[in-house]
C-alpha positions as CSV (number, residue, x, y, z in Angstrom):
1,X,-52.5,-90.2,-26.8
2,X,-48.8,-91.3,-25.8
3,X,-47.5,-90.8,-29.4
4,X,-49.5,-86.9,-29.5
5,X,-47.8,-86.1,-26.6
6,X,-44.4,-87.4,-28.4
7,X,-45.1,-85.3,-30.9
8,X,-45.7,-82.1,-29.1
9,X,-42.8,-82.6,-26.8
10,X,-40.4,-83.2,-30.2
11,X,-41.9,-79.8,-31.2
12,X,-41.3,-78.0,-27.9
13,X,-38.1,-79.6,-28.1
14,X,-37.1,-78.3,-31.3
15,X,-38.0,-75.3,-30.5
16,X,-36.2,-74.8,-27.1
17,X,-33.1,-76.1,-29.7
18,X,-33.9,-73.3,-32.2
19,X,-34.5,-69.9,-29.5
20,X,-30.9,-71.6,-27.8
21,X,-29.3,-71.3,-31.2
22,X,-30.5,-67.8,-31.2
23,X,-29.4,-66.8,-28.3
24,X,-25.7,-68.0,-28.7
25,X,-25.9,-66.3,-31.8
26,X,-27.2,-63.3,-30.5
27,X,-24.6,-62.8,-27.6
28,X,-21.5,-63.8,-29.8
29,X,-22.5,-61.1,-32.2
30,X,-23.3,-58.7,-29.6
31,X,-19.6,-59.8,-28.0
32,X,-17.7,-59.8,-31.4
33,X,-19.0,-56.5,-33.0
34,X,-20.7,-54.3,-28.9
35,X,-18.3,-51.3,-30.1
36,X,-19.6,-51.3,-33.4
37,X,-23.2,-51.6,-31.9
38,X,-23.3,-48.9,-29.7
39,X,-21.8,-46.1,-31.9
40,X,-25.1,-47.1,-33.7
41,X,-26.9,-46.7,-30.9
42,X,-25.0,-43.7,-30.3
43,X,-26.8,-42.3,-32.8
44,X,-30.8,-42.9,-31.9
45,X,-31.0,-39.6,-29.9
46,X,-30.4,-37.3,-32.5
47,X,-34.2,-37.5,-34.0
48,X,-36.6,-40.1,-34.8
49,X,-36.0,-41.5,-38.4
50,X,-32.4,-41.9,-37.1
51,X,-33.7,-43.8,-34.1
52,X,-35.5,-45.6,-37.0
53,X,-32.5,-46.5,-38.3
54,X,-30.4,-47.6,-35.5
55,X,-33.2,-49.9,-34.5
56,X,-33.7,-51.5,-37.6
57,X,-29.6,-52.1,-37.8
58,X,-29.1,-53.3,-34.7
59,X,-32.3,-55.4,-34.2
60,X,-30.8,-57.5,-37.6
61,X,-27.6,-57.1,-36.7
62,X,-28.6,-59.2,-32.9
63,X,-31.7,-60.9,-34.6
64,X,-33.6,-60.0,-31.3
65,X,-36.5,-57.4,-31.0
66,X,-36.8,-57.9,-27.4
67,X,-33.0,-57.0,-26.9
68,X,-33.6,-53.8,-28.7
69,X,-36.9,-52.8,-27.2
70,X,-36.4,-53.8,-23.4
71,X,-33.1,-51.6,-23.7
72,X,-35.2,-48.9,-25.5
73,X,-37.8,-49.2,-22.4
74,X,-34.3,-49.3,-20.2
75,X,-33.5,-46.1,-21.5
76,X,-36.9,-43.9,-21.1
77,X,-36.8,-45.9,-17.5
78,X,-33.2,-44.0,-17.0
79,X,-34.4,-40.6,-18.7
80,X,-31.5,-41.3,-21.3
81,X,-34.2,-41.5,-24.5
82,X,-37.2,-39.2,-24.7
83,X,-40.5,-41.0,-25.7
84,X,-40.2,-39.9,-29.1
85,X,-37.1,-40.6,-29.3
86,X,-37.6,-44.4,-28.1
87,X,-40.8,-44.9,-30.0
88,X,-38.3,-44.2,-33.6
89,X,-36.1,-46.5,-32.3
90,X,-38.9,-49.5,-31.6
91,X,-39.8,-48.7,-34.8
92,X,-36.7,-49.4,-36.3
93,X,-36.5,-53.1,-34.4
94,X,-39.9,-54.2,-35.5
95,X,-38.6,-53.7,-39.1
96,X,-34.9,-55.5,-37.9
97,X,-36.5,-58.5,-36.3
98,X,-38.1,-59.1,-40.1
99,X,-34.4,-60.2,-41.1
100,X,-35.0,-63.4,-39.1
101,X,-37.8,-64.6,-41.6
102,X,-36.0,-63.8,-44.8
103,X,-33.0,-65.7,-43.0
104,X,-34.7,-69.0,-42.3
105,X,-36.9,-68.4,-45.5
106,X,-33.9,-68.4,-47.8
107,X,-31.0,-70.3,-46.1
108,X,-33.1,-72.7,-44.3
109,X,-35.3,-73.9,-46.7
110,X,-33.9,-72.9,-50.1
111,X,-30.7,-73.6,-49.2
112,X,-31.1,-76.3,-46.8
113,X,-28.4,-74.8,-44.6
114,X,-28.4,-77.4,-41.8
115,X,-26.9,-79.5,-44.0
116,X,-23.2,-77.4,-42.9
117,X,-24.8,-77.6,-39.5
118,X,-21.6,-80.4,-38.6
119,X,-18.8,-78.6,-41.2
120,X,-19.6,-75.4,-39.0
121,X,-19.2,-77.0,-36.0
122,X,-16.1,-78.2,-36.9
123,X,-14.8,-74.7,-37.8
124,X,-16.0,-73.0,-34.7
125,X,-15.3,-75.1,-31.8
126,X,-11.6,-74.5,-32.0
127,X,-12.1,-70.9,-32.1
128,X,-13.3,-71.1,-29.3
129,X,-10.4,-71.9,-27.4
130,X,-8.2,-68.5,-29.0
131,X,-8.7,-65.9,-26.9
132,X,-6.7,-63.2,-29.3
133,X,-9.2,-60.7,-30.1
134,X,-12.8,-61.6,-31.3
135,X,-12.0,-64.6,-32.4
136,X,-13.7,-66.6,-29.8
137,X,-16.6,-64.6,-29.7
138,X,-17.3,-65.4,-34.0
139,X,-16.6,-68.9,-32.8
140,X,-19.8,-68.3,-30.6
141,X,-21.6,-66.9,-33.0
142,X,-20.8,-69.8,-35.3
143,X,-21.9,-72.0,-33.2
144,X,-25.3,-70.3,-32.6
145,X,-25.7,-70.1,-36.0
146,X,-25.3,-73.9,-36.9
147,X,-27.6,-74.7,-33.5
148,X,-29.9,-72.7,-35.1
149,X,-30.6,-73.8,-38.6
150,X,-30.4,-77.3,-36.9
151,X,-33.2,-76.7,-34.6
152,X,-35.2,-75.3,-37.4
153,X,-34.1,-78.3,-39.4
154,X,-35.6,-81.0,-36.2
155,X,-38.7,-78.3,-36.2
156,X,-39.6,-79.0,-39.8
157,X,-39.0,-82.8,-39.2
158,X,-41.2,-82.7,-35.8
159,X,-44.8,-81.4,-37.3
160,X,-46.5,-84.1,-38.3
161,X,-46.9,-85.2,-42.1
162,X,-50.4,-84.4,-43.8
163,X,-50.9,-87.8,-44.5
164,X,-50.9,-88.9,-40.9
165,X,-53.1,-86.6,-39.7
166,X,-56.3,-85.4,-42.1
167,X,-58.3,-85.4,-38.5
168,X,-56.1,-82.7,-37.1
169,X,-55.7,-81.0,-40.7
170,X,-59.7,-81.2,-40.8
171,X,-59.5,-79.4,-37.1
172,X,-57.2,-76.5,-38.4
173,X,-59.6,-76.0,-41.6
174,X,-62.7,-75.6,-40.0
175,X,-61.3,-72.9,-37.9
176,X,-60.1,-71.3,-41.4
177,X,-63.7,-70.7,-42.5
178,X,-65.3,-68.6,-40.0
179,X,-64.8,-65.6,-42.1
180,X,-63.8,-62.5,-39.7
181,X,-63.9,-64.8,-36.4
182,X,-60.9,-67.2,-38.3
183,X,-58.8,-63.9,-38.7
184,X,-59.2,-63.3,-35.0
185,X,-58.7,-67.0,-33.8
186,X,-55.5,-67.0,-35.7
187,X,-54.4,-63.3,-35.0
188,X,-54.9,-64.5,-31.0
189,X,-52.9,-68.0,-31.8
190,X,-49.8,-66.5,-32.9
191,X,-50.2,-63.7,-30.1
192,X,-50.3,-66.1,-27.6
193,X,-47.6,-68.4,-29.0
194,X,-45.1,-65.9,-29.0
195,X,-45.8,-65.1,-25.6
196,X,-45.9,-67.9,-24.7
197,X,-42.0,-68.8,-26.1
198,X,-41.2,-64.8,-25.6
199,X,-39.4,-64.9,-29.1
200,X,-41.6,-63.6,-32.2
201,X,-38.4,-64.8,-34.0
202,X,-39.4,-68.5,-33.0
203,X,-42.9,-68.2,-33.4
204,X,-42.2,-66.7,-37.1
205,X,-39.5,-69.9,-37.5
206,X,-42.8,-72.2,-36.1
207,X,-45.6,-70.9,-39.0
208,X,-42.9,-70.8,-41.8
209,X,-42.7,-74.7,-41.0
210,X,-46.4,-75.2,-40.4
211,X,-47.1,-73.2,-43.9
212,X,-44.5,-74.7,-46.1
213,X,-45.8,-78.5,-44.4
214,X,-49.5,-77.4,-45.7
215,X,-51.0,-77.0,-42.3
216,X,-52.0,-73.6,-42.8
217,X,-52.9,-71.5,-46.1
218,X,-50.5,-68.1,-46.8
219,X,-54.0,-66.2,-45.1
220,X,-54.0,-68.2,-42.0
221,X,-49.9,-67.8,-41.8
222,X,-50.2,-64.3,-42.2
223,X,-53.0,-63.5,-39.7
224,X,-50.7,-65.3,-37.4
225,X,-47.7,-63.1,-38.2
226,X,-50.2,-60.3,-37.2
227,X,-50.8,-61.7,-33.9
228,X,-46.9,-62.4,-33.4
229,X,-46.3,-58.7,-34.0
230,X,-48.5,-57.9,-31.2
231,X,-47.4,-60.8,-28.6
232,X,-44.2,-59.6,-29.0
233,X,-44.6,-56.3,-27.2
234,X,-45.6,-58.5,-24.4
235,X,-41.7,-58.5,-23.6
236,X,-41.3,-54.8,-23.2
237,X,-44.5,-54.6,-20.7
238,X,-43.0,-57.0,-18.7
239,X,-40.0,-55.2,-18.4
240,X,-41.3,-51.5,-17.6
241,X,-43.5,-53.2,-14.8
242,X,-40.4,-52.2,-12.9
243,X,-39.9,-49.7,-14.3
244,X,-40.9,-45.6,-14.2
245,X,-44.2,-44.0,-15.7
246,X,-41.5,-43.4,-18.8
247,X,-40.5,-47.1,-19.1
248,X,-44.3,-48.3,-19.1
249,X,-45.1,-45.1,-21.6
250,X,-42.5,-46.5,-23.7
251,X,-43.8,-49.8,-24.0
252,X,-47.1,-48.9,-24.0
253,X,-46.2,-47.0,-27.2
254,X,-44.5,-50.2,-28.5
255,X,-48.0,-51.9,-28.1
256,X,-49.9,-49.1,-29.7
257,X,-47.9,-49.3,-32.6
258,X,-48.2,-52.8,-33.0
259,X,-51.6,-53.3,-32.5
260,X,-53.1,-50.1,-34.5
261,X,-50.7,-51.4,-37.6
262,X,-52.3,-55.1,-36.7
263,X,-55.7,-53.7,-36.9
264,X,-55.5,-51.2,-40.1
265,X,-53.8,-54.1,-42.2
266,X,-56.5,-57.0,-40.9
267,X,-59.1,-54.8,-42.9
268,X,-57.0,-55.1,-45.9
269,X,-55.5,-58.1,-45.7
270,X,-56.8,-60.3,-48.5
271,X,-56.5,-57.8,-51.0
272,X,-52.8,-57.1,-50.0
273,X,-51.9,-60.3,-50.1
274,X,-53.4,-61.4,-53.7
275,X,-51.8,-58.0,-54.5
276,X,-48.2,-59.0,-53.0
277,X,-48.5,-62.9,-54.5
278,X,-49.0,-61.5,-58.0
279,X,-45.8,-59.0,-57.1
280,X,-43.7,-62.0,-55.9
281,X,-44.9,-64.7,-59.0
282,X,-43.3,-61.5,-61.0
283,X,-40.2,-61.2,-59.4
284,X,-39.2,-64.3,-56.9
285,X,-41.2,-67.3,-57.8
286,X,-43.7,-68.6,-60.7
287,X,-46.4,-70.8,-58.8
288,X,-48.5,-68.8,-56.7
289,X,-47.9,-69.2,-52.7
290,X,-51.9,-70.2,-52.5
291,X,-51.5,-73.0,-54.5
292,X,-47.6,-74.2,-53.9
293,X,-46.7,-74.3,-50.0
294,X,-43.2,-74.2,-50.7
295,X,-43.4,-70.4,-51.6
296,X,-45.3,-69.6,-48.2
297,X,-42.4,-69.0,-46.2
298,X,-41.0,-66.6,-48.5
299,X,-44.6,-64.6,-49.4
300,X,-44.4,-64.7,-45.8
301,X,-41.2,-63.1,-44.8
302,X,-42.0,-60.4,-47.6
303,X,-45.5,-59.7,-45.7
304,X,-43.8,-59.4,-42.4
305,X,-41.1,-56.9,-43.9
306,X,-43.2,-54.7,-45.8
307,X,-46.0,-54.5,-43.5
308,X,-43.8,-53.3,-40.9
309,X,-42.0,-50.8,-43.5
310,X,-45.4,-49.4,-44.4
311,X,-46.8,-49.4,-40.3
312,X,-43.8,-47.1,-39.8
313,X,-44.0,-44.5,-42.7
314,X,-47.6,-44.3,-41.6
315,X,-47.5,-43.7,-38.1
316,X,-43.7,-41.9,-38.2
317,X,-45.3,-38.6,-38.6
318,X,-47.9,-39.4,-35.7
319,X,-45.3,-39.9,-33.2
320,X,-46.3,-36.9,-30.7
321,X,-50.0,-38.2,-31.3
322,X,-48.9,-41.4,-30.4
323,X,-46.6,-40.5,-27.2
324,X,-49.8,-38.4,-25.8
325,X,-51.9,-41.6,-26.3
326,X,-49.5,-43.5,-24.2
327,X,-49.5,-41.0,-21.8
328,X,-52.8,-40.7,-21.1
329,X,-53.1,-44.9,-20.9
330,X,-50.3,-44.8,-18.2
331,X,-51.1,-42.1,-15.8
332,X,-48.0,-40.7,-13.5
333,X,-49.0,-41.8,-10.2
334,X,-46.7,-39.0,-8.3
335,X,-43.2,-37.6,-8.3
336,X,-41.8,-40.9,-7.0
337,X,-43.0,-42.4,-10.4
338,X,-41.1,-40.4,-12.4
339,X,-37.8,-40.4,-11.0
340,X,-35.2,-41.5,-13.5
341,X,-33.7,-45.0,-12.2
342,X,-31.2,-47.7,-13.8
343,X,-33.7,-50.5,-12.8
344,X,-32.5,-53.6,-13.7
345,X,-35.1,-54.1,-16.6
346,X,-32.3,-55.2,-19.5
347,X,-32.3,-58.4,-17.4
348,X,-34.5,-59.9,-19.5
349,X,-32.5,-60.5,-22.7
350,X,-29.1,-60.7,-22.7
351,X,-27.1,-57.5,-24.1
352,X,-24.5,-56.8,-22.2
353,X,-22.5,-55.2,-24.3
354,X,-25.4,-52.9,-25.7
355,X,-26.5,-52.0,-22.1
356,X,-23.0,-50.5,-21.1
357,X,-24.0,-47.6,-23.5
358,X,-27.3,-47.1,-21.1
359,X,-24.4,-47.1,-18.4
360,X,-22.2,-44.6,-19.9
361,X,-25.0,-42.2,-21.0
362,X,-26.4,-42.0,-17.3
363,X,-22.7,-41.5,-16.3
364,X,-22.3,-38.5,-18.8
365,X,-25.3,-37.0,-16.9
366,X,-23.8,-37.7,-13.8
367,X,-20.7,-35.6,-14.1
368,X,-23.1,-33.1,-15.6
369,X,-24.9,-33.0,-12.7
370,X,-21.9,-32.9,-10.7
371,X,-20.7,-30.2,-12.4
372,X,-23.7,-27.5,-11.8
373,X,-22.4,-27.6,-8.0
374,X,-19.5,-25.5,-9.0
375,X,-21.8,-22.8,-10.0
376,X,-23.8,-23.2,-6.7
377,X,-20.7,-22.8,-4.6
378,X,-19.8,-19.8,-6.5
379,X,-22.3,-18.1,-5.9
380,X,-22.5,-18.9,-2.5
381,X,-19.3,-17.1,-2.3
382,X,-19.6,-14.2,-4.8
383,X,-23.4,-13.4,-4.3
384,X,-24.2,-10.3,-2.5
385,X,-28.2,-11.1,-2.4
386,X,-28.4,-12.4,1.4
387,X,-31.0,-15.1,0.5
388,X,-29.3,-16.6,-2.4
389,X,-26.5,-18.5,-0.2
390,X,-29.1,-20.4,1.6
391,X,-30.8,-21.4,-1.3
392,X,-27.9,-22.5,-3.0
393,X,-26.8,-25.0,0.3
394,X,-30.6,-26.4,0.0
395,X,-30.0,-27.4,-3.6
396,X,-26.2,-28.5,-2.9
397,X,-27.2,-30.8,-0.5
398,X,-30.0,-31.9,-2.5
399,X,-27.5,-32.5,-5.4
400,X,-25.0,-34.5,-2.7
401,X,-28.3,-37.1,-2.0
402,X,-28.8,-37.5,-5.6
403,X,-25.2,-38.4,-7.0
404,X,-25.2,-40.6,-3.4
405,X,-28.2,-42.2,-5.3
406,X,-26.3,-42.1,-9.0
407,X,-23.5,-44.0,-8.1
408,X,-24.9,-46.7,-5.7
409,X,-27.4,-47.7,-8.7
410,X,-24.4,-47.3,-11.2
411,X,-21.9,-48.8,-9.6
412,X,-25.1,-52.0,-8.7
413,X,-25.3,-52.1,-12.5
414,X,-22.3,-52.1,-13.6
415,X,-20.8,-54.8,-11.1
416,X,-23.9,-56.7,-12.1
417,X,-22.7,-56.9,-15.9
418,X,-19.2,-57.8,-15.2
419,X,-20.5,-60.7,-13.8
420,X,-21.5,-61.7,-17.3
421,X,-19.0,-62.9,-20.0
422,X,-18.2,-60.0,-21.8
423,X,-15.3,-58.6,-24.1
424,X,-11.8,-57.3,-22.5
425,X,-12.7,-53.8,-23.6
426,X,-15.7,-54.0,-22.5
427,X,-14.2,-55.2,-19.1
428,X,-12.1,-52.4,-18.9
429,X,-14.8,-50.0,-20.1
430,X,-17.1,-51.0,-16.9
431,X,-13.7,-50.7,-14.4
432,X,-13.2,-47.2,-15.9
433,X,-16.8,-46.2,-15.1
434,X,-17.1,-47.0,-11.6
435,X,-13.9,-45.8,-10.9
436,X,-15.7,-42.5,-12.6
437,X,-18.5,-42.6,-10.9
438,X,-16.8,-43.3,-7.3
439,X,-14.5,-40.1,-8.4
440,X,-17.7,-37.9,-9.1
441,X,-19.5,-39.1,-5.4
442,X,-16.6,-37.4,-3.7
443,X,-16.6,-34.7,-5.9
444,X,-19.8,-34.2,-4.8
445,X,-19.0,-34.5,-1.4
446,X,-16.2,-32.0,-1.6
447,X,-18.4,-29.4,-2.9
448,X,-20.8,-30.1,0.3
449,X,-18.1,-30.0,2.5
450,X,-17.3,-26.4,0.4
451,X,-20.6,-24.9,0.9
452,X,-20.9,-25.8,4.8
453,X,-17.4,-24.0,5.1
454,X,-19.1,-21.2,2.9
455,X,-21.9,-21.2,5.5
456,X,-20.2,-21.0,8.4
457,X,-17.8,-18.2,7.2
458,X,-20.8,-15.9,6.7
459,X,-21.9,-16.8,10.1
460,X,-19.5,-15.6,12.0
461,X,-19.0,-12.6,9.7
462,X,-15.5,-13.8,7.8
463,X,-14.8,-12.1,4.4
464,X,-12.0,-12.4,1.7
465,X,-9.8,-9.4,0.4
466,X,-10.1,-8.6,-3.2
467,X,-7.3,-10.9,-4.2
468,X,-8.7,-13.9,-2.1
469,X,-12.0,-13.2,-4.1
470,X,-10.2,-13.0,-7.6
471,X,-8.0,-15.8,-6.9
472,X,-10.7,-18.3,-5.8
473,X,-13.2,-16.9,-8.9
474,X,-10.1,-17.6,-11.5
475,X,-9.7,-21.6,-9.7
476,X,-13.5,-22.3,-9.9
477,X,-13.3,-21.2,-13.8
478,X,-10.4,-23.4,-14.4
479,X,-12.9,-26.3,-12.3
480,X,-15.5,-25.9,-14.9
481,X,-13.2,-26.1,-17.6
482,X,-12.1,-28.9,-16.2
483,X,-15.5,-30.5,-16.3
484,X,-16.4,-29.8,-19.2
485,X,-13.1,-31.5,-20.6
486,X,-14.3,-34.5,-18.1
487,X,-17.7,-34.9,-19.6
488,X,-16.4,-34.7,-23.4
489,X,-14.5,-37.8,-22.2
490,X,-17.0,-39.3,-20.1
491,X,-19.7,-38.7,-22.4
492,X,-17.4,-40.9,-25.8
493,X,-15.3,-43.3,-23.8
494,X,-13.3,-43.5,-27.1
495,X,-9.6,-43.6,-27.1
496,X,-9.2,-39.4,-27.8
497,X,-5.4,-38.3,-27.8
498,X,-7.0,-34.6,-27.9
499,X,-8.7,-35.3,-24.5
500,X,-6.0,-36.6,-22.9
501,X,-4.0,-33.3,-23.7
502,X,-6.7,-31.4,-22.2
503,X,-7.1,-33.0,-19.1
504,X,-3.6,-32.9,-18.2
505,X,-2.8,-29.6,-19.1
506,X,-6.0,-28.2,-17.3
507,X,-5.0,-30.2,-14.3
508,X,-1.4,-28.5,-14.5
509,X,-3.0,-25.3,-14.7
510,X,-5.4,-26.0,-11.7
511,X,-1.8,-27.1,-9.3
512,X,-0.1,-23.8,-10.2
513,X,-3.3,-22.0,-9.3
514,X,-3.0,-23.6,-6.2
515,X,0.8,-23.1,-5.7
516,X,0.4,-19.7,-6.3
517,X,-2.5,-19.1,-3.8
518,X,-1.0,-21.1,-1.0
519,X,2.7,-18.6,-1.5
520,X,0.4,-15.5,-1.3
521,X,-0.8,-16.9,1.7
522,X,2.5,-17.6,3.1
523,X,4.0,-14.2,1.9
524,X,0.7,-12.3,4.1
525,X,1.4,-14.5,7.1
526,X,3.7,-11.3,8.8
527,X,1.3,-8.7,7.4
528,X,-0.2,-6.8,10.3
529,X,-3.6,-7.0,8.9
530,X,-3.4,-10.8,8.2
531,X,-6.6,-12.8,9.3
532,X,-5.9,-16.3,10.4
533,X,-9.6,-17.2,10.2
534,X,-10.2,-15.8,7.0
535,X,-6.6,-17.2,5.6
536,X,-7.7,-20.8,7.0
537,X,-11.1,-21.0,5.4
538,X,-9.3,-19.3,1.6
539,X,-6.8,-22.3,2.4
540,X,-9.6,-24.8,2.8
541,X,-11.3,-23.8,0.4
542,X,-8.6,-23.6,-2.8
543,X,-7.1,-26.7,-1.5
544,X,-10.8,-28.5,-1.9
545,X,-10.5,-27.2,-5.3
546,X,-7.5,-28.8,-6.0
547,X,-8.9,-31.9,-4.6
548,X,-11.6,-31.5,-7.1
549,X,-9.7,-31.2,-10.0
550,X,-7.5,-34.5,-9.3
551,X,-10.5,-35.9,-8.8
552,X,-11.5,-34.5,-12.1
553,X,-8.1,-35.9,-14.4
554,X,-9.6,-39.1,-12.4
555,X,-12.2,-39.5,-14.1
556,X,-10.4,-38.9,-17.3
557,X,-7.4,-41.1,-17.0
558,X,-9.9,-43.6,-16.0
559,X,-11.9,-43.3,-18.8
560,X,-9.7,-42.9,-21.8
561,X,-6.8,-45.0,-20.5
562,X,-4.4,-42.8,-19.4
563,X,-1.6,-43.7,-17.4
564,X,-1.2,-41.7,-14.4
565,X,1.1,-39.0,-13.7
């Protein structure tokens, strides 16, 4: 009894070693190449096979499905992705996280990797100690690596040997004969396994060593691979339990997927796989993978990968179909359900550096939110409707609670990140955006300070001349241009030379608009018919304007890098 438990503790052991090398991996790639990452990411909203793409590239590129599909969850949580849009992009990591098999399949037992397990270590440990650029971070990544193919290499030595154990071998083979039931028993094993170790990646690592040891026949190992693809979506549940009615829709779609794909290819599975064996004795190896264990883990990895290739062309065209099945699983239980929120649901895998695109998205809405308070304070002023004015200081102050609410959960996240050891740039990148969004809270509040100025003006029966009228009309144009510059910056956070030269000369433009207002002012000041109340109220409100566009270059300077004037 003492010696089983040995043995299982050795496994667990091995395979706490193996999901550590993964994660060290993970985050030094995610550290080494984030900008890279998100301008992939950057590209999932435009439609779904894109999605499809960016998920498959960065999935591989981070070797984590949960990374990619909590953030995708993340972002339907935030109102950043619709629910077609995130179900491409789950798509794309369940074909990215196949990457991991073919890695272990080919360098780990082919090539016996581990063996440069020590050499590597001796390369990347005194990279870790440059700090110019990314070298560090590839020393990370390094070191993830070797960890890795060493934990795999202490997995395979930790099973058992046949000899030692026909009982247990017995045990597993009587399961294998139930017919339909086996399928099941094993689909539910590697379910629960991944679950369990809330890595499919480790649980895939764990039945390539089981199948190329001769515990389990290709059938058994793929059945399991089956019940890993739907244990992994236990991750994303997990997270939108937090979460709004989107973030569980989105996951729920994750499971769907997953578990129709599971189901259709159960009913055709031993035909598909004598079909695939006689594919891969063609083209990869000569003894078939039922009779030769050694070519399991590579039959395997190619019945992962195209399974997961054919589940999306399948269902790709059903994605509306599938979103309205999600929807009606996960009912909206009221408005409060379906407010768009930056919970804190990427806390469950590490990517910092992919979740500061989540950030900068919901900041690009933020200043475009912002920005529709112009038009409300315009017309406010300009509207000759009576009833219009009120309406518009309902929704202004409406707008003033909600970027209140933006920036504390913004600024929350963001500070919450920094904690974590990310790049310079990206350190920079999260100082720029709370700067941004503190500069878009008092924008707000400027504009509600504006509108009960408005407000009391038409109280007490106040009006502007013509000229006050024009002049205030040509200053809130040159606002919104002003904004619109701001969110072209706010929305790529790139290094833009063009948008620097916009937001500069806009906010030049937006000072001698004032200059010239307040010397009109001035110059009326010994005209008989000049109104102190109404020249007091034009002064408050074009120097609030002003205010608004320094706030405005802000936001810009912060963002892009630019020095201030």
């Amino acid at each position: 009894m003492i010696a089983t438990i040995v043995d299982i503790l050795k496994v667990l052991g091995a395979l706490a070693f193996f999901i550590y090398g993964m994660k060290i991996m993970s985050e030094g790639i995610q550290k080494a190449g984030g900008v890279q990452l998100r301008k992939v990411l950057s590209m999932m909203t435009r439609n779904r096979f894109l999605g499809v793409l960016s998920g498959f590239l960065v999935t591989a590129f981070v070797q984590s499905s949960s990374a990619t599909t909590v953030m995708t969850v993340s972002f339907a949580n935030a109102g950043l992705l619709s629910l077609v849009e995130a179900a491409g992009l789950i798509m794309g990591a369940n074909i990215g996280t196949t990457i991991t098999g073919w890695i272990i399949s080919v360098l780990g037992f082919q090539v016996k990797l581990h063996t440069l397990s020590i050499p590597i270590f001796a390369i990347a440990v005194p990279l870790l100690f440059i700090n110019k650029g990314k070298i560090k971070f590839w020393g990370e990544f390094l070191i993830g690596f070797a960890i890795l193919f060493l934990g795999l290499q202490f997995l395979q030595e930790s099973i058992p040997t046949l000899q030692n154990n026909s009982k247990t071998l017995a045990f597993l083979s009587s399961f294998a004969n139930w017919g339909f039931l086996s399928g099941i028993i094993f689909i539910l094993f590697g379910a629960i396994t991944t679950v369990i170790v809330q890595s499919s990646s480790a649980a895939m690592a764990l039945t390539l060593v089981m199948s190329a040891n001769g515990w389990i026949p290709l059938e058994v190992a793929a059945t399991m691979v089956l019940g890993q693809n739907i244990g992994t979506t236990a991750t994303a549940e997990i997270a939108a339990l937090v979460g709004n009615v989107f973030a569980k829709r989105a996951a729920r779609i994750h499971s769907l997927f997953n578990i129709l794909g599971v189901c259709w290819m159960f009913l055709i599975l031993p035909f598909f796989l004598e079909f695939l064996d006689s594919i891969l004795q063609q083209t990869i190896y000569t003894n078939s993978a039922y009779t030769d264990a050694q070519n399991v883990p590579l039959a395997l990895s190619a019945f992962h990968t195209i399974f997961n290739i054919l589940n999306t062309v399948i269902f790709i065209g059903f994605l509306p179909k599938l979103v309205n099945l999600a929807s009606k699983t996960v009912k909206s239980r009221g408005e409060k359900d379906e407010i768009n929120r930056l919970n804190y649901l990427a806390s469950l895998v590490s990517i910092s550096e992919l979740s500061i695109l989540e950030v900068q998205k919901k900041a690009a809405h933020f200043g475009e939110i912002t920005g529709r308070m112009a038009n409300f304070v315009s017309t406010m002023l300009f509207s000759i409707n009576e009833d219009e004015p009120e309406a518009m200081m309902v929704k202004i102050q409406k707008y003033e609670k909600i970027t209140n609410r933006i920036n504390l959960e913004l600024t929350e996240y963001l500070l919450k990140i920094s904690k974590e050891d990310v790049t310079s740039k990206t350190a920079f990148k999260i100082k720029g955006l709370i700067d941004s969004c503190s500069e878009l809270e008092r924008i707000a509040n400027i504009f509600h300070q504006m509108a009960k100025t408005i407000e009391r003006k038409r109280a007490e029966k106040i009006w502007f001349n013509q000229q006050q009228r024009t002049r205030l009309n040509d200053q809130l144009e040159l606002i919104r241009s002003s904004f619109a510059i701001m969110n072209e910056n706010l929305a790529t956070s790139q290094e833009n030379p063009t948008g620097k030269t916009k937001a500069l000369k806009i906010e030049e433009q937006i000072n001698a608009q004032r200059d010239l207002m307040r010397q009109e002012s001035q110059e009326k000041s010994s005209h008989p018919d000049y109104n102190v109340h109404s020249e007091l109220i034009y002064h408050n409100l074009f120097t609030s304007l002003e205010r608004i566009g320094d706030h405005l270059f802000n936001i810009s300077n912060a963002i892009i890098g630019y020095q201030a004037k």
